[in-house]
C-alpha positions as CSV (number, residue, x, y, z in Angstrom):
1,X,-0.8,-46.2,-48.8
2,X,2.5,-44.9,-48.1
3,X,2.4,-40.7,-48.8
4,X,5.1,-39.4,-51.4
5,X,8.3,-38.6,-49.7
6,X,7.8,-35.2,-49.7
7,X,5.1,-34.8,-47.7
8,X,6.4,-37.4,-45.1
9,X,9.4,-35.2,-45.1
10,X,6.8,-32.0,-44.6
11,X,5.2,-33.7,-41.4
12,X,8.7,-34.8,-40.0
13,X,9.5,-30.7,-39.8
14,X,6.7,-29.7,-38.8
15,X,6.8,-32.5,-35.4
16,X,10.3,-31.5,-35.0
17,X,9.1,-28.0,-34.9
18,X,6.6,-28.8,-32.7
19,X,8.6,-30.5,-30.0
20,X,11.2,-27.6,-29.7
21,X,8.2,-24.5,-29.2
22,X,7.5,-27.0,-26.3
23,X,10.6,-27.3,-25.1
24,X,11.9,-24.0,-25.3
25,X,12.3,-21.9,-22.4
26,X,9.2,-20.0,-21.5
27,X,9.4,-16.1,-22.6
28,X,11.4,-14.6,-19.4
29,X,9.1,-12.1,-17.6
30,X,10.7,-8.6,-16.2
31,X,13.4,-9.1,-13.9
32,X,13.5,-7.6,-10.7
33,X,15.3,-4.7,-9.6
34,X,16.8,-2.6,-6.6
35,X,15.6,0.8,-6.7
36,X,16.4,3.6,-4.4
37,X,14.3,6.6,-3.4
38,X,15.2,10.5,-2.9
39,X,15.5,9.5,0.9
40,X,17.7,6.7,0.8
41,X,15.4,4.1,1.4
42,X,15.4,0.9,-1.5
43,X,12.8,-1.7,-2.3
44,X,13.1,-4.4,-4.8
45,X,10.9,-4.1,-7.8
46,X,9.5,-5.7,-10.6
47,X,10.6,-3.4,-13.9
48,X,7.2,-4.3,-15.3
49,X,5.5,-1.8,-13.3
50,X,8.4,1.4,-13.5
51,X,6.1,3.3,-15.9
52,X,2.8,3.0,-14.2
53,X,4.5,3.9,-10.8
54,X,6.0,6.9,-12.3
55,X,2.3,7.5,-13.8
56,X,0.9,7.3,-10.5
57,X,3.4,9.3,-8.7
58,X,2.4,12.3,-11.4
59,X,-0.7,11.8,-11.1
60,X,-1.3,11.9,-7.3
61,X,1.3,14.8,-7.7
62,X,-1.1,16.4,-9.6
63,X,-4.0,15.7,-7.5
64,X,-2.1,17.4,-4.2
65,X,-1.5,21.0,-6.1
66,X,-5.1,21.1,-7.4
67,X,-5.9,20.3,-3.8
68,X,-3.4,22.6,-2.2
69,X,-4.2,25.6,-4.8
70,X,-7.8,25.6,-2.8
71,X,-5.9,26.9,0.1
72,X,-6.1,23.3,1.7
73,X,-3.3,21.4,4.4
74,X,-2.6,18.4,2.4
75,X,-1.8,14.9,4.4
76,X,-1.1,11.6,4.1
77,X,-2.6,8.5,5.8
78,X,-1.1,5.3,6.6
79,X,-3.6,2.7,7.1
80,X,-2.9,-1.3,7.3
81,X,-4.7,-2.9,4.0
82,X,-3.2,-6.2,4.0
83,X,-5.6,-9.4,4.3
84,X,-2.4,-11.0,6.1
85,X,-3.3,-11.9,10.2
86,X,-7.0,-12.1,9.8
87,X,-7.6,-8.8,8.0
88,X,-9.8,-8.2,4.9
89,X,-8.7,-5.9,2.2
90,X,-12.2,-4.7,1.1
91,X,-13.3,-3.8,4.4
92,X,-9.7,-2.1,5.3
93,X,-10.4,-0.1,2.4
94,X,-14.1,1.0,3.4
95,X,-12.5,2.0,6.6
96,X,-9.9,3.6,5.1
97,X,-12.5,5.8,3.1
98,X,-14.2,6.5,6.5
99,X,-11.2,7.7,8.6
100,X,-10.7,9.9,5.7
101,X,-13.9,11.6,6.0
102,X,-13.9,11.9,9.6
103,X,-10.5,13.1,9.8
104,X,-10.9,16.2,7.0
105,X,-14.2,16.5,8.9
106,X,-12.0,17.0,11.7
107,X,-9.9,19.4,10.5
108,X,-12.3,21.8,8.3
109,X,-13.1,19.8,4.4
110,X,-12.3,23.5,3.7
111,X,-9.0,23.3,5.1
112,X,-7.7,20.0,4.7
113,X,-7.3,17.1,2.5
114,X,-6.2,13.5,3.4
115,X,-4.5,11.7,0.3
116,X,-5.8,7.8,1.1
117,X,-3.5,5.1,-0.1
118,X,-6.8,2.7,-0.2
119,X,-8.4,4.7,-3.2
120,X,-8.9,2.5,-6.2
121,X,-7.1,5.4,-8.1
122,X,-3.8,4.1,-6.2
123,X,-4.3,0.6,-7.5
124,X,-1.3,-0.1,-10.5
125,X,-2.7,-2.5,-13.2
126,X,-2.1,-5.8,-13.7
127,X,0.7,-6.3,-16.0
128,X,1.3,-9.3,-18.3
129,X,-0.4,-11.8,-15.6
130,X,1.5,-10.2,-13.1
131,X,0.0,-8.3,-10.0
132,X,2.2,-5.8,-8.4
133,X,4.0,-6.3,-5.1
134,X,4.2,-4.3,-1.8
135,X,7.7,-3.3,-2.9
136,X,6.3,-2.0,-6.1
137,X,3.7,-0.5,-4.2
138,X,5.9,0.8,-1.9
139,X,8.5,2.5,-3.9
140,X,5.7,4.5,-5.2
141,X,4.4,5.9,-1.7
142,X,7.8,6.7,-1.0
143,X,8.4,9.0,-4.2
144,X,5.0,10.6,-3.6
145,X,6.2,11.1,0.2
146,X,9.4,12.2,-0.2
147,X,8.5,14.9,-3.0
148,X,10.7,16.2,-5.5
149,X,13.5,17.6,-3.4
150,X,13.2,14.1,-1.1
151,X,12.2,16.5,2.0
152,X,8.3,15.8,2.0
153,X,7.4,19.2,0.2
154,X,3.9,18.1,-0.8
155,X,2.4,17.4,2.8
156,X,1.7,19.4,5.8
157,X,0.7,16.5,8.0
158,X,0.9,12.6,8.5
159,X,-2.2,10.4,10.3
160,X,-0.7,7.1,11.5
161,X,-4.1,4.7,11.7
162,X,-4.5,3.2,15.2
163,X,-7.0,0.6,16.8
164,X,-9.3,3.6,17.9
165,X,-9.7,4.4,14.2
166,X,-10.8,1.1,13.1
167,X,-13.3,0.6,16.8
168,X,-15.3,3.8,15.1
169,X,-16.0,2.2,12.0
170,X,-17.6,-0.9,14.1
171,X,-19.1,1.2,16.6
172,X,-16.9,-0.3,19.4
173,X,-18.4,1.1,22.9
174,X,-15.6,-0.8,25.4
175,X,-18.4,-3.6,25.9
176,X,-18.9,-6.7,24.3
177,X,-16.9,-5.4,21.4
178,X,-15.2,-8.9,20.4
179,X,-18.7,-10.5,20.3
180,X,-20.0,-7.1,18.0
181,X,-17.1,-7.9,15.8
182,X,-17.9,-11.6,15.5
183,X,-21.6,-10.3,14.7
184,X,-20.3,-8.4,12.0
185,X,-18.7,-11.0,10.4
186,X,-21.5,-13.3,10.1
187,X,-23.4,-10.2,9.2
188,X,-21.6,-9.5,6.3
189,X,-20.5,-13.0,5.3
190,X,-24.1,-13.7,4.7
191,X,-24.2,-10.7,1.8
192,X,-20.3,-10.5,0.5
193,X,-19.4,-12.4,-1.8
194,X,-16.0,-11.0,-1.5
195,X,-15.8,-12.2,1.7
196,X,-17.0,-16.0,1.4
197,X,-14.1,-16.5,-1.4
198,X,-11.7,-15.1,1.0
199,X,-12.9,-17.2,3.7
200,X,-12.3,-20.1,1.2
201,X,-8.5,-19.3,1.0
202,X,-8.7,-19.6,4.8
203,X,-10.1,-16.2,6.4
204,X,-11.7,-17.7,9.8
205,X,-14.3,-15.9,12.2
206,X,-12.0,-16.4,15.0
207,X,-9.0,-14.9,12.9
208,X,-10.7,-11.8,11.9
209,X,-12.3,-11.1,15.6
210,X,-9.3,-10.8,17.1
211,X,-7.9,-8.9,14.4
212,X,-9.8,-6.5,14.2
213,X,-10.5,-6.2,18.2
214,X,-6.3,-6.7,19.0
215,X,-4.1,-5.6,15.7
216,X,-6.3,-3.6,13.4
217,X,-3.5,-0.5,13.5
218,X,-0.5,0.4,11.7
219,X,1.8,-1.5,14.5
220,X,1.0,-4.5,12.5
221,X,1.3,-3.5,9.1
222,X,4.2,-4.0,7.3
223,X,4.2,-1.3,4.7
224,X,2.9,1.2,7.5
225,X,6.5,0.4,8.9
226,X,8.3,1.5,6.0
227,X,6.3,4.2,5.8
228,X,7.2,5.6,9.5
229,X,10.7,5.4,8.3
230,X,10.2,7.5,5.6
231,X,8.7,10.2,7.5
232,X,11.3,10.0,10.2
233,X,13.8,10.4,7.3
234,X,12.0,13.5,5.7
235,X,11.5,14.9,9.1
236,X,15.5,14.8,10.1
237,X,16.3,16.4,6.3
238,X,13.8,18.9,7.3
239,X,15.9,19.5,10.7
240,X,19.1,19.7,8.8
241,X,17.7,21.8,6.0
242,X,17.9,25.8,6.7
243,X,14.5,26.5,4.4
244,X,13.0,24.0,7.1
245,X,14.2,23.5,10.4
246,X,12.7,22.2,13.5
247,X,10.0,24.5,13.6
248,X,9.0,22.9,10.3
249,X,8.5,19.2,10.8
250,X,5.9,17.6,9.3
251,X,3.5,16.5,12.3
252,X,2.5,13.2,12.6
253,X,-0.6,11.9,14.1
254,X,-1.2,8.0,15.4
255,X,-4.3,7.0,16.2
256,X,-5.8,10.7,16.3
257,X,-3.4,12.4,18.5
258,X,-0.4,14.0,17.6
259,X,3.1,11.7,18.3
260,X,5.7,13.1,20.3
261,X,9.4,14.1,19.1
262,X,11.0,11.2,21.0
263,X,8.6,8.7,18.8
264,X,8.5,10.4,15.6
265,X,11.9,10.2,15.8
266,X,12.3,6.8,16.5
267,X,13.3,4.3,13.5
268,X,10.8,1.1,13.5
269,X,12.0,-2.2,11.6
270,X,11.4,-1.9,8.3
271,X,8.9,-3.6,6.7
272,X,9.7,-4.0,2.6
273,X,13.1,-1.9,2.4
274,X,16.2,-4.1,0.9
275,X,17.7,-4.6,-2.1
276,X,16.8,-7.5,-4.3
277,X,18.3,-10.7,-3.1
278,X,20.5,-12.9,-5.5
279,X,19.2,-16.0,-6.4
């Protein structure tokens, strides 16, 4: 039976309607942006995330006065987390935890605190599907950095993570220590589950040996370049600022010793600094 008109008319509409919500243009998501820092440096961004950056830079703000009202030195570590090269972010992030702890041991837990970029409390959400980038991640270090008046006013001291840091967590003795790394990957492969997915999306035995017996150090990590720069930025305001000066540098530590003043002020290729590129 053929339907009355106007209900054929009703359905016409409605399939018309239909085919243009599926051919419409998905909903755009944030564009990205340049933005610049205190210090000069920029970083392209997606403006999604400006909110909970600022959020985190107050926060961790914050954090360093509460820490710094107990009387403490308050620094800043820089430790490679990427799973890029043979790396794993879970375990880059246990060490991380670990260098902490033996650093402020180190110094006196009494006397110093060591703000660590791996803390889940760093982590910015994930924002409509989205996860956010290194730049994102990086423009946020590089506010909570640069302080306020862009001259590094919240820190005392800066640990560079080196290959000596990373050989404590294993228990690295200068013997065997490639075959105690591949043993601690099949060691923990067995119980991670972590671990298996990521060597499902390609994470070999032979990849993570060597990196973590050759590269495991901020020489290989991209954000720990921009991060240098930073710091050597800060540190040449502070020369050319009377408050400061060159007695008032911020130190920097790499790999548990303290640099000298013909590497700390030494620029390093950047690693996520540029504006955003035109499509």
């Amino acid at each position: 039976m053929t339907p009355p008109l106007h209900r054929r008319a009703q359905r016409v509409v409605l399939s018309l309607a239909a085919a243009a919500w599926m051919l419409a243009p998905a909903a755009a998501s944030a564009a990205n942006a340049t933005e610049c820092t205190g210090v000069g440096l920029c970083y392209c961004v997606n403006t999604d995330f400006k909110d909970a950056i600022a959020e985190k830079v107050d926060y961790f703000r914050k954090t360093i006065a509460a820490e710094r009202a107990k009387g403490k030195a308050i620094g800043y570590m820089s430790v490679p987390l990427s799973s890029t090269g043979g790396g794993y972010f879970n375990l880059n992030r246990e060490v991380a935890e670990k260098i902490k702890e033996r650093v402020e041991a180190r110094l006196g837990p009494n006397s110093a605190w060591l703000l660590n970029p791996a803390a889940r409390e760093a982590d910015l959400p994930t924002l409509n599907n989205a996860r956010a980038g290194q730049g994102d991640y990086l423009l946020m270090w590089t506010r909570i950095l640069e302080g306020p008046k862009a001259l590094g006013e919240d820190f005392d001291f800066i640990y560079f993570v080196g290959p000596s840091d990373f050989a404590s967590f294993f228990g690295l003795t200068g013997k065997d220590d490639m075959d105690r790394i591949a043993a601690y990957y099949d060691e923990r492969l067995a119980k991670d589950a972590d671990m298996k997915r990521a060597v499902e999306r390609g994470l070999t035995k032979t990849a993570f040996r060597n990196y973590y017996a050759l590269r495991a150090s901020v020489a290989f990590s991209v954000g720990a370049h921009d991060e240098w720069n930073v710091i050597r930025v800060v540190n040449q305001r502070r020369r050319d600022d009377k408050a400061f000066g060159m007695p008032n540098q911020l130190p920097v530590m790499f790999d548990g010793r303290a640099v000298s003043s013909g590497e700390s002020e030494q620029q390093v290729t950047g690693g996520n600094v540029g504006a955003c590129k035109a499509n």
